[in-house]
TORFIRO-258498 format. One record per residue (C-alpha): x, y, z; residue in one letter; residue number from 1. Coordinates in pm, 1 decimal. Each point is the difference from the previous one (the first is absolute). Layout:
<atoms>
<xx X&yy Y&zz Z&type A&seq NUM>
...
</atoms>
This chain:
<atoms>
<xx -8665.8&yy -9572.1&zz -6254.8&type X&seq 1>
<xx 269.4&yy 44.9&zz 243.0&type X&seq 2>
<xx 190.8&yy -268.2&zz 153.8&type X&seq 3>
<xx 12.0&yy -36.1&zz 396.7&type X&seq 4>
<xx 387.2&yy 93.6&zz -12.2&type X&seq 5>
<xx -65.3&yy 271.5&zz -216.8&type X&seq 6>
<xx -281.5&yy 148.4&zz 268.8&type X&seq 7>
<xx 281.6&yy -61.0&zz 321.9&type X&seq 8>
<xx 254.1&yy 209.0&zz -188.4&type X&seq 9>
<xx -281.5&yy 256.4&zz -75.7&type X&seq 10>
<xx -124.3&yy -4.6&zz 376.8&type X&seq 11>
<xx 351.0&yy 29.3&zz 148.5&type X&seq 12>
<xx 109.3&yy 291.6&zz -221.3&type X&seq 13>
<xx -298.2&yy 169.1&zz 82.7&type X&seq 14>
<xx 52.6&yy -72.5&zz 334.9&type X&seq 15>
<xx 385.9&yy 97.4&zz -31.7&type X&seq 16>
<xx -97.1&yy 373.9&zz -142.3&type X&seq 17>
<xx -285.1&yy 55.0&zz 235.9&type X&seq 18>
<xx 269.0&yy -105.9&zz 334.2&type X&seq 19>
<xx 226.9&yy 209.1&zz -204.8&type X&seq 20>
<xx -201.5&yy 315.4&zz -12.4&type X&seq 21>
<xx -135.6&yy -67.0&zz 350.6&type X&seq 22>
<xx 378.9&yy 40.3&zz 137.4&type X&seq 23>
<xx 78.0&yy 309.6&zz -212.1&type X&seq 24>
<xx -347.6&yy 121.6&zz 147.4&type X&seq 25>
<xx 78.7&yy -26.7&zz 319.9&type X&seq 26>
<xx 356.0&yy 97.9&zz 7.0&type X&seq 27>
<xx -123.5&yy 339.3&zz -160.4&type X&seq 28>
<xx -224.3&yy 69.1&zz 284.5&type X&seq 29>
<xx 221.1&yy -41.3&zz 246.1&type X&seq 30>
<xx -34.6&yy -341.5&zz 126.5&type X&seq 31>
<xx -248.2&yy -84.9&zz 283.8&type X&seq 32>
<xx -250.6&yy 307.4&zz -88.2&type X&seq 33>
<xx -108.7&yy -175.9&zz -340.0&type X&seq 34>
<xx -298.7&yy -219.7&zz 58.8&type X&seq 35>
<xx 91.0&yy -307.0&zz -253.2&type X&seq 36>
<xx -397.3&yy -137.1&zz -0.8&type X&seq 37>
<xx -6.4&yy 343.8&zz -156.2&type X&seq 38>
<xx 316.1&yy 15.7&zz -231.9&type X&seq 39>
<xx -160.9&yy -368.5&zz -109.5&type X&seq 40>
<xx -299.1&yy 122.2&zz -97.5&type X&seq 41>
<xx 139.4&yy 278.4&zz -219.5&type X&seq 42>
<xx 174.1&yy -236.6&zz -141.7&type X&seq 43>
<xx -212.3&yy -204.9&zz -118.9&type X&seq 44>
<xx -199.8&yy 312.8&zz -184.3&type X&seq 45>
<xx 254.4&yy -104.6&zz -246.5&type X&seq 46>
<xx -86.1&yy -321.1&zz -72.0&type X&seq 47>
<xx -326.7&yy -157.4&zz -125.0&type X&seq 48>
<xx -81.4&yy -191.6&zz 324.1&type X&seq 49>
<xx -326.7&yy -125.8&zz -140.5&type X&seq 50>
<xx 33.2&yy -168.2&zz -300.9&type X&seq 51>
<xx 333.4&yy -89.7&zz -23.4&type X&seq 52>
<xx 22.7&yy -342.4&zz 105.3&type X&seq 53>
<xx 364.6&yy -29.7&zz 72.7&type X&seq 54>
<xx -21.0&yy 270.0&zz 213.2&type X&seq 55>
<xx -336.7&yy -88.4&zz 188.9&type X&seq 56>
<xx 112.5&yy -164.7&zz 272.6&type X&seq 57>
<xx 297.7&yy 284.2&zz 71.2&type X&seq 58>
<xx -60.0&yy 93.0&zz 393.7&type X&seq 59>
<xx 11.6&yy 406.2&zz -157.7&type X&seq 60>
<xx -282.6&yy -80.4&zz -221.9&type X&seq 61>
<xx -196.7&yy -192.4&zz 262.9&type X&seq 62>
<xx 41.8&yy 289.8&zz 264.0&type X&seq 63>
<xx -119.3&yy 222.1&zz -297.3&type X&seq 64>
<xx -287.4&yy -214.6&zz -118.9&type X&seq 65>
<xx -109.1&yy 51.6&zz 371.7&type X&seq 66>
<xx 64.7&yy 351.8&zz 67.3&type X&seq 67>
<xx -172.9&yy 65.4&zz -341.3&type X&seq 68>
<xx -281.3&yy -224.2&zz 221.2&type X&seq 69>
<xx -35.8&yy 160.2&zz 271.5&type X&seq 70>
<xx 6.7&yy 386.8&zz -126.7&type X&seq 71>
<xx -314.1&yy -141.3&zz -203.1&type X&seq 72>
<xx 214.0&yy 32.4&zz -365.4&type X&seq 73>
<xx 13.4&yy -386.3&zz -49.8&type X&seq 74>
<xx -13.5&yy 0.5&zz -395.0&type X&seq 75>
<xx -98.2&yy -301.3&zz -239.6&type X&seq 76>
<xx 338.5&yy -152.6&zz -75.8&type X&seq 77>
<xx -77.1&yy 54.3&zz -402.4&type X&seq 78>
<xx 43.5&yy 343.1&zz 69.5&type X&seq 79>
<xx 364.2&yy -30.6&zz 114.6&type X&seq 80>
<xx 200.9&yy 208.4&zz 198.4&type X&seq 81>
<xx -38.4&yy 358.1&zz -200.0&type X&seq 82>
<xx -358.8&yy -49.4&zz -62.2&type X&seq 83>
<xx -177.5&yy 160.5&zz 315.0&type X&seq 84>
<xx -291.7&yy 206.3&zz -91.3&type X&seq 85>
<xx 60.5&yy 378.5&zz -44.0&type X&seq 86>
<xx -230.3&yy 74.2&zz 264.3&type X&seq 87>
<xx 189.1&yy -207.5&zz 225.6&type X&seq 88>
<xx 298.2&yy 179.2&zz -74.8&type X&seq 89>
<xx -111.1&yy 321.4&zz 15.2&type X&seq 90>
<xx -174.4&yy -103.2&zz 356.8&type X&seq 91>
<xx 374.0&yy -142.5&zz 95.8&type X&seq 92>
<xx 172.1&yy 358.4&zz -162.0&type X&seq 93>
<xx -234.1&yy 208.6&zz 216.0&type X&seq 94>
<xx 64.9&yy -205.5&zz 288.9&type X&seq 95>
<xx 367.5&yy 44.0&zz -24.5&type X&seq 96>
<xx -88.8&yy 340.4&zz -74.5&type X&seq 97>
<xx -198.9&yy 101.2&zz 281.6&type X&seq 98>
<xx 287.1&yy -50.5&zz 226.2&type X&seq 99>
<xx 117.7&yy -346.5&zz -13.5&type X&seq 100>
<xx 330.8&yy -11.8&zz 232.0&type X&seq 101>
<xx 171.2&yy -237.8&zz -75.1&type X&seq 102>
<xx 80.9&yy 136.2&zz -418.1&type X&seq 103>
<xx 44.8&yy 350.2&zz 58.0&type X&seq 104>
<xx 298.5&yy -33.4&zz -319.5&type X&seq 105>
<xx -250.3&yy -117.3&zz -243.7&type X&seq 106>
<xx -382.0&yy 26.1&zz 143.3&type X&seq 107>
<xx -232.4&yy 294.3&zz -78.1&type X&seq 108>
<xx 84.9&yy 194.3&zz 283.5&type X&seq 109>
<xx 340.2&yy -13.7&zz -97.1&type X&seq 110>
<xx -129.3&yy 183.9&zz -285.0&type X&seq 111>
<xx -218.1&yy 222.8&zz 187.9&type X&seq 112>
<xx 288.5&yy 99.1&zz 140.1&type X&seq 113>
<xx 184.9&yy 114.8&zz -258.3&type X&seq 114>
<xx -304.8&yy 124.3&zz -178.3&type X&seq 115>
<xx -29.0&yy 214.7&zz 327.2&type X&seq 116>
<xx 336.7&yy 94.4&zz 8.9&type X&seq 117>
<xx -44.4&yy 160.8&zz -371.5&type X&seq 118>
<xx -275.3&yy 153.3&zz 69.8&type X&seq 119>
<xx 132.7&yy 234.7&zz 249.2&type X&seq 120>
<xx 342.9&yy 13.5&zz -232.2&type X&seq 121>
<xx -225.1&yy 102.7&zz -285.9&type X&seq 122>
<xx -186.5&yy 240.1&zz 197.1&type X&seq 123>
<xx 285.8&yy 155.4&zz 152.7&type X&seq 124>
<xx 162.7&yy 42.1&zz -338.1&type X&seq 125>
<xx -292.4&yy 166.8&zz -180.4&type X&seq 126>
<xx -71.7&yy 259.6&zz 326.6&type X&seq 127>
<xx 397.6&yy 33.0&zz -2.8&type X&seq 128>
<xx 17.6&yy 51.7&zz -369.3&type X&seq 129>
<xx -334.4&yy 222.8&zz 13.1&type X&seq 130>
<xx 107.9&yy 145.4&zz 295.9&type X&seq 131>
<xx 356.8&yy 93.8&zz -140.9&type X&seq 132>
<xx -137.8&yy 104.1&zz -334.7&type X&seq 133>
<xx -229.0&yy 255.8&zz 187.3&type X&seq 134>
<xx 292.3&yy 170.6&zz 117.0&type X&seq 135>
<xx 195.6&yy -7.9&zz -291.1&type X&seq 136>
<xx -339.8&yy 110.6&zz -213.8&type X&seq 137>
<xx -36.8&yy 293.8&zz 270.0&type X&seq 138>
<xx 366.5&yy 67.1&zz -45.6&type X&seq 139>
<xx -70.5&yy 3.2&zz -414.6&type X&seq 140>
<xx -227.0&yy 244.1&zz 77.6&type X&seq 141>
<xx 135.8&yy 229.7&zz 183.5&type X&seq 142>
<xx 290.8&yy -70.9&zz -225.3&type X&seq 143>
<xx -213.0&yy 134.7&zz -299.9&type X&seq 144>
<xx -154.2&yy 280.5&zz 218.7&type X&seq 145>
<xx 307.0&yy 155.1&zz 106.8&type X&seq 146>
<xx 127.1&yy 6.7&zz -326.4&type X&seq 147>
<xx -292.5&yy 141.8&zz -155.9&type X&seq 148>
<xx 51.0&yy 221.8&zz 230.1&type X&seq 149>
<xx 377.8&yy 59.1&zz -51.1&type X&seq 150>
<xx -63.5&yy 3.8&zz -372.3&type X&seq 151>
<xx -265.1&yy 290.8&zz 69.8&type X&seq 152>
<xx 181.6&yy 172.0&zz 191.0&type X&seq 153>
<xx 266.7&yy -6.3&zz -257.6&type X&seq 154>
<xx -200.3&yy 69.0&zz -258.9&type X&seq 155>
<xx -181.6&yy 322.0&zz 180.0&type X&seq 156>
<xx 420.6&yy 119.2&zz 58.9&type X&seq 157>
<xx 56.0&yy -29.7&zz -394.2&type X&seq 158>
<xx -373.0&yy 191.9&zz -36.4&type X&seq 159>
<xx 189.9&yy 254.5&zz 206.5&type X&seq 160>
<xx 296.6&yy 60.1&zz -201.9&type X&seq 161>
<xx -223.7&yy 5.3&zz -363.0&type X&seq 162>
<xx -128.4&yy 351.8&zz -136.1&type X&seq 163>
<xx -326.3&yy 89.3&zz 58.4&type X&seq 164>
<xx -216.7&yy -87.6&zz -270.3&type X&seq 165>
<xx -116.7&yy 275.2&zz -269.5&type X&seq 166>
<xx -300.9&yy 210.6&zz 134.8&type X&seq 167>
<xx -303.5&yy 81.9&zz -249.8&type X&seq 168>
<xx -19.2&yy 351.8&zz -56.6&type X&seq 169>
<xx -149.1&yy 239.0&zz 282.1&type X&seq 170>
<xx -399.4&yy 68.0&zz -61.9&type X&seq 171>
<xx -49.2&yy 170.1&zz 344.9&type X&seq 172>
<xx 237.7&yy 291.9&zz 117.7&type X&seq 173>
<xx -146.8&yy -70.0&zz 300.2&type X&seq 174>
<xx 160.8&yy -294.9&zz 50.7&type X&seq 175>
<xx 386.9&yy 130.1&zz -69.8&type X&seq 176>
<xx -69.0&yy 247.6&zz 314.0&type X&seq 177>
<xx 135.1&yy 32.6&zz 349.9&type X&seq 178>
<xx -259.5&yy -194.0&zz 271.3&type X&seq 179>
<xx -97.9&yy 93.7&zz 379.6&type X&seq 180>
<xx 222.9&yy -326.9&zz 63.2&type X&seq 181>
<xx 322.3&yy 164.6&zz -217.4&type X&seq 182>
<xx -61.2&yy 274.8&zz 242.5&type X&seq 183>
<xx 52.4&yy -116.9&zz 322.7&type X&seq 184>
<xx -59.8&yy 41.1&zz 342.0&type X&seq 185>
<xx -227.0&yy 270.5&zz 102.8&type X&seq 186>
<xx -40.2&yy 126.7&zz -361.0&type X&seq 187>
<xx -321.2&yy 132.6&zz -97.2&type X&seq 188>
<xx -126.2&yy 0.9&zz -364.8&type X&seq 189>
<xx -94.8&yy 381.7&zz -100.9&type X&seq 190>
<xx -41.0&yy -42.7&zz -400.5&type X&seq 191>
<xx -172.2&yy -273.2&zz -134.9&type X&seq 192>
<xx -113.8&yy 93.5&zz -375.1&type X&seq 193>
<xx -17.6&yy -106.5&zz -357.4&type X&seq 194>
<xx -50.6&yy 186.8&zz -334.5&type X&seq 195>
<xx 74.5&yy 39.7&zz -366.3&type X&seq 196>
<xx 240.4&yy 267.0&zz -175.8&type X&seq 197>
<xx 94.8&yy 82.2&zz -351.1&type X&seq 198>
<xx 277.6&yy -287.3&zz 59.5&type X&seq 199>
<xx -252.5&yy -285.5&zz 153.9&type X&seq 200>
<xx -165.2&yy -123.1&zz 256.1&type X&seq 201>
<xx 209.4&yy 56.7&zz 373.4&type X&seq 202>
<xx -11.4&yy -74.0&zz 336.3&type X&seq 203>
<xx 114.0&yy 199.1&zz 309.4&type X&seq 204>
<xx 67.8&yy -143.7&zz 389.9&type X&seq 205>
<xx 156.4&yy 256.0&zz 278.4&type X&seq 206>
<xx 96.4&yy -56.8&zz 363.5&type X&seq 207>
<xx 110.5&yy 165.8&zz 285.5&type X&seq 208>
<xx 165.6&yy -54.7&zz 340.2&type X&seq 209>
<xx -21.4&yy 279.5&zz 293.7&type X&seq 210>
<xx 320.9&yy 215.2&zz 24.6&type X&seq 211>
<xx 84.8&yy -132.7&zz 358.8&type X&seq 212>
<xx 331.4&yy -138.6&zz 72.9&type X&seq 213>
<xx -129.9&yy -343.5&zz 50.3&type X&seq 214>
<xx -233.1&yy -23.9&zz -315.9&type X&seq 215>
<xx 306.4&yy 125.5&zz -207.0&type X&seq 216>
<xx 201.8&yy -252.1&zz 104.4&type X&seq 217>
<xx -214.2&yy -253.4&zz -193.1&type X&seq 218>
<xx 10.9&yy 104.8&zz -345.5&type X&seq 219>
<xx -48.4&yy 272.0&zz -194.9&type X&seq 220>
<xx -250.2&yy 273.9&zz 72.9&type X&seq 221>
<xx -174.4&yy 51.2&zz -353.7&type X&seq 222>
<xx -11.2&yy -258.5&zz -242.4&type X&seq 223>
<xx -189.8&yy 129.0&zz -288.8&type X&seq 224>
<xx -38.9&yy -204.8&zz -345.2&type X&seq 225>
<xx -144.9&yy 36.5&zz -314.5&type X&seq 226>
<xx -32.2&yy -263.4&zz -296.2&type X&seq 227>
<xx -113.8&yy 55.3&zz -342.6&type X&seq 228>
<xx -27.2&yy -258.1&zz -291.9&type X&seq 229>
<xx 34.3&yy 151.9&zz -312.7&type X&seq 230>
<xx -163.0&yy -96.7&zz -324.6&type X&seq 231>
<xx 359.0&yy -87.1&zz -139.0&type X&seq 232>
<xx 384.6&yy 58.0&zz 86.9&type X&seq 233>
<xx -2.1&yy 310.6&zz -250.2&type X&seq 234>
<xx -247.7&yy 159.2&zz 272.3&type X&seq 235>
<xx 176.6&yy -146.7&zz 301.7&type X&seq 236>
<xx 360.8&yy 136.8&zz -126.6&type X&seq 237>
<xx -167.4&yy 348.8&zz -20.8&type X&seq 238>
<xx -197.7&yy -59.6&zz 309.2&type X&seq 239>
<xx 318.5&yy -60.4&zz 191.5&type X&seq 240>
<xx 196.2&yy 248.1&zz -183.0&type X&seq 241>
<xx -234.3&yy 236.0&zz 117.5&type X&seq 242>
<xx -39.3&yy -115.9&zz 394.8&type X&seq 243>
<xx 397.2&yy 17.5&zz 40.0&type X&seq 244>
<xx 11.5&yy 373.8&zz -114.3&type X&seq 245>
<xx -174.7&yy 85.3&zz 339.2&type X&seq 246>
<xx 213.7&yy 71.6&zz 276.4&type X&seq 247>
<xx -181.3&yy 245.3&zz 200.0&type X&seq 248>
<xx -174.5&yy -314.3&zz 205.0&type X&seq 249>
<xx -378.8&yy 77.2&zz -40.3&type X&seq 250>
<xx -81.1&yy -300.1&zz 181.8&type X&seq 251>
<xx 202.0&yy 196.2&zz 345.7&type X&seq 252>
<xx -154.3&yy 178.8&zz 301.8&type X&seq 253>
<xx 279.9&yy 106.2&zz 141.7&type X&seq 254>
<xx 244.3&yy 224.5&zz -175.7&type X&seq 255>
<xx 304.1&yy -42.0&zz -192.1&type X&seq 256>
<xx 350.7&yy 171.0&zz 171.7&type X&seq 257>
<xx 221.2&yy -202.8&zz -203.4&type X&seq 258>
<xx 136.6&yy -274.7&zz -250.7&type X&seq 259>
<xx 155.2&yy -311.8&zz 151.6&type X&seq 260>
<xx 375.7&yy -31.0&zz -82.9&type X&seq 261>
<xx 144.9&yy -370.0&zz -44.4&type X&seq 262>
<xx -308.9&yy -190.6&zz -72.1&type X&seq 263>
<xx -2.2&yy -268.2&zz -261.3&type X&seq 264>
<xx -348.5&yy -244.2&zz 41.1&type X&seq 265>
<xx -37.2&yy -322.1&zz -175.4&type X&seq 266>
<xx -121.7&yy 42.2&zz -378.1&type X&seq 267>
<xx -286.9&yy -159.7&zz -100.5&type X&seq 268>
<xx -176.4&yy -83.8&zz -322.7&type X&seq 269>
<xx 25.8&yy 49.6&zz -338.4&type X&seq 270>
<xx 34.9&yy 397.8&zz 71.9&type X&seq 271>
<xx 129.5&yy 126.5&zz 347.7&type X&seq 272>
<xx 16.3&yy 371.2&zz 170.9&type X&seq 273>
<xx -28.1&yy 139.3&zz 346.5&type X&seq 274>
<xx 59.5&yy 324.3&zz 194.5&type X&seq 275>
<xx 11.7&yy 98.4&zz 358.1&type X&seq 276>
<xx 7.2&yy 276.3&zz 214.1&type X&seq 277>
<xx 5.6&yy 51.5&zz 388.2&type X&seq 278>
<xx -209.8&yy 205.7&zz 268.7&type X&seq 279>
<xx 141.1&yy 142.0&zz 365.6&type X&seq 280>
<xx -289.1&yy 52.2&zz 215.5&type X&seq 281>
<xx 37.1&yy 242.2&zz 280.3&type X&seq 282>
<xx 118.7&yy -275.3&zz 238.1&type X&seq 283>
<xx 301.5&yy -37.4&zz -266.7&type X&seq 284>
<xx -111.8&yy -373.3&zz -83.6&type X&seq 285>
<xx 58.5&yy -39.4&zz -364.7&type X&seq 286>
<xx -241.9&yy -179.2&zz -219.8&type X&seq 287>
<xx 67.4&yy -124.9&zz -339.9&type X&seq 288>
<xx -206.5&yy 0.2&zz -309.6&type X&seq 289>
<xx 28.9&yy -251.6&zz -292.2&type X&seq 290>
<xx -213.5&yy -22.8&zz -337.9&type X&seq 291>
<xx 107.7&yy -321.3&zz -246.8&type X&seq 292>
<xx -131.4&yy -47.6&zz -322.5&type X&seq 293>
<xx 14.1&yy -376.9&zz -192.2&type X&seq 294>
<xx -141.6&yy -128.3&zz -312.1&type X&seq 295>
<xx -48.2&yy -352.8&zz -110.1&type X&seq 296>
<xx -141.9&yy -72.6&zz -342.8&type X&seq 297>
<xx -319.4&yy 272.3&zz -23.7&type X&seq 298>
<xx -33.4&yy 22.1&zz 413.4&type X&seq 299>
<xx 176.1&yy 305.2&zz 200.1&type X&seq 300>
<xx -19.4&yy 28.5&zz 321.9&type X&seq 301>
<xx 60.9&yy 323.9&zz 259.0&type X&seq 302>
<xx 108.6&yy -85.9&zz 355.1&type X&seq 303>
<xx 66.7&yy 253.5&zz 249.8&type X&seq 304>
<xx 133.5&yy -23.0&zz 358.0&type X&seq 305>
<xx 58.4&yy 228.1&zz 284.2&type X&seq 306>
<xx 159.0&yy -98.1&zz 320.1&type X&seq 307>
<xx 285.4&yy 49.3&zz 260.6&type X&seq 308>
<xx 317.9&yy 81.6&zz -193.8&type X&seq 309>
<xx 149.7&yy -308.5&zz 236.0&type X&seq 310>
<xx -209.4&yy -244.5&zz -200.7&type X&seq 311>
<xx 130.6&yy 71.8&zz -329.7&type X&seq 312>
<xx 331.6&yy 119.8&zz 51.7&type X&seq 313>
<xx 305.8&yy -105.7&zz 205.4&type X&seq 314>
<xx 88.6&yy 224.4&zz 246.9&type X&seq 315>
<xx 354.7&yy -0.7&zz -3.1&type X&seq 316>
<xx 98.9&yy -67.0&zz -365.7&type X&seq 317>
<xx -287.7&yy 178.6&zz -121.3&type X&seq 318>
<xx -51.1&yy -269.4&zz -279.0&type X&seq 319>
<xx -359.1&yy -195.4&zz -94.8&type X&seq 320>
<xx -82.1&yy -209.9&zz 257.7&type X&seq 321>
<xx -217.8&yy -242.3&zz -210.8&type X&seq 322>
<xx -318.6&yy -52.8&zz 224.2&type X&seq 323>
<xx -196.9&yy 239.6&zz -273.6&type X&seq 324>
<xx 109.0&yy -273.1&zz -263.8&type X&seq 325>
<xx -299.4&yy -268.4&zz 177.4&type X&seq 326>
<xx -294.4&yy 256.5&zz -137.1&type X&seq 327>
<xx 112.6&yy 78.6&zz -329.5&type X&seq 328>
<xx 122.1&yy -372.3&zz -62.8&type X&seq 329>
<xx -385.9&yy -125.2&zz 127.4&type X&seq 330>
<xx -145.1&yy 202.8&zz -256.3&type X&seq 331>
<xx 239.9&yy -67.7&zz -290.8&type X&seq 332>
<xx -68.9&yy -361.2&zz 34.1&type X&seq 333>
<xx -356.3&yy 57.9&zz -13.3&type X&seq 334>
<xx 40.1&yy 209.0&zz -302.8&type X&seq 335>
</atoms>
């Protein structure tokens, strides 16, 4: 048991620390703002004012003995000074929390507060980061887009520049012949026919334009064709062999006044021949006539044109002037 000096020196150091405490209190606040009943009874929080005899009589622990009194939370001194029931506390926490002034730092709405200020922080920074990756996800896209689109479009230039793939062999002469839409403008179909021969099975397309000045300015006059596919390239060689030994035109109306000097066409095909003539009519415009025979594999073909002499041959070098080359190169490449 404790002596009686013992318990003095025990009262006056606690008394010491709590005056102590109590100055550096209220010198941090700022000197006459600080309520010291106050800064007493925080104090004595820290201390077991109830069954801590030395302490008892303290005038901290009396004012908190009371306060505890009056706010209704007088406890059995057994319990000592941490030993408030939880529901107590809680009630106290939720007081402070619903707005207590006076603890702002450290009461619940303190923490409201900063709960409330992360909310909004949080918020913002998901919509900012959503909202930012949106754009940047749009931008991916497009991103992707116009490069698939850069990539096809590269891709369709190097399709460009490749050789045509191989064709399967022709089964329908038809299909190798000149068409309404070959023809032109204000061509008219005149032939359309299809048969069998010694050599095969053929095909035969003809068109004409009227002999006006404006018609003949469009295209050739005549475009006659005729495709056979022969039952093998033996027959085809003789086939052609025996189409390029005409000359005489059968496929003409008008008549023949003349070969055409200077005149070199583009060869086509495996096997290649031509020949041409001209026609004066009696208002001296001169026509020309042209007859080409090609042969690819076992298919020959017979092409013949008539038209102004202006379309086919320069008129002041007198040389080839290449427009005949379109019809004879469409059928080739449908050989």
């Amino acid at each position: 048991m404790p002596k009686r000096g013992d318990q003095n020196w025990r009262s006056r150091a606690a008394w010491g620390l709590t005056t102590g405490v109590l100055a550096l209190s209220l010198l941090t606040a700022g000197g006459g703002g600080a309520s010291t009943t106050g800064a007493r009874s925080a104090l004595a929080e820290d201390i077991d004012c109830y069954n801590d005899k030395d302490l008892y009589n303290l005038p901290e622990c009396v004012e908190r003995r009371a306060l505890d009194k009056k706010n209704g939370m007088s406890q059995n001194e057994s319990q000592g000074a941490t030993g408030q029931p939880a529901d107590q506390s809680s009630g106290g926490g939720q007081q402070a929390s619903g707005g207590g002034g006076g603890q702002p730092a450290s009461g619940g709405g303190g923490q409201q507060q900063a709960s409330g200020g992360g909310q909004p922080a949080s918020g913002g920074g998901q919509q900012q980061a959503s909202g930012g990756g949106q754009p940047a996800g749009g931008g991916q896209q497009q991103a992707s887009s116009g490069g698939g689109q850069q990539q096809q479009a590269a891709s369709n230039d190097d399709d460009a520049d490749k050789p045509e793939p191989p064709r399967g062999p022709l089964t329908d002469p038809k299909q190798a012949l000149l068409t309404i839409a070959d023809a032109g403008k204000e061509a008219t179909p005149f032939i359309n026919e299809q048969g069998t021969d010694k050599y095969g099975p053929w095909a035969r397309a003809r068109f004409e334009r009227d002999r006006s000045n404006g018609a003949s300015d469009l295209g050739p006059n005549v475009m006659d064709n005729k495709v056979w596919i022969a039952k093998d390239a033996d027959s085809a060689k003789a086939l052609f062999k025996e189409q390029a030994a005409i000359t005489n035109m059968p496929e003409r109306k008008e008549k023949v006044d003349g070969p055409v000097e200077k005149i070199k066409p583009t060869a086509y095909g495996d096997d290649f021949s031509f020949s041409s003539g001209f026609y004066q009519d009696p208002d001296n415009k001169v026509w020309q006539h042209y007859r080409f025979e090609m042969r690819v594999g076992n298919v020959v073909s017979v092409l013949y044109l008539f038209g102004k002499e202006a379309f086919f041959q320069d008129q002041k070098d007198r040389t080839w002037t290449g427009q005949g080359d379109w019809f004879t190169s469409t059928v080739f490449h449908r050989m």
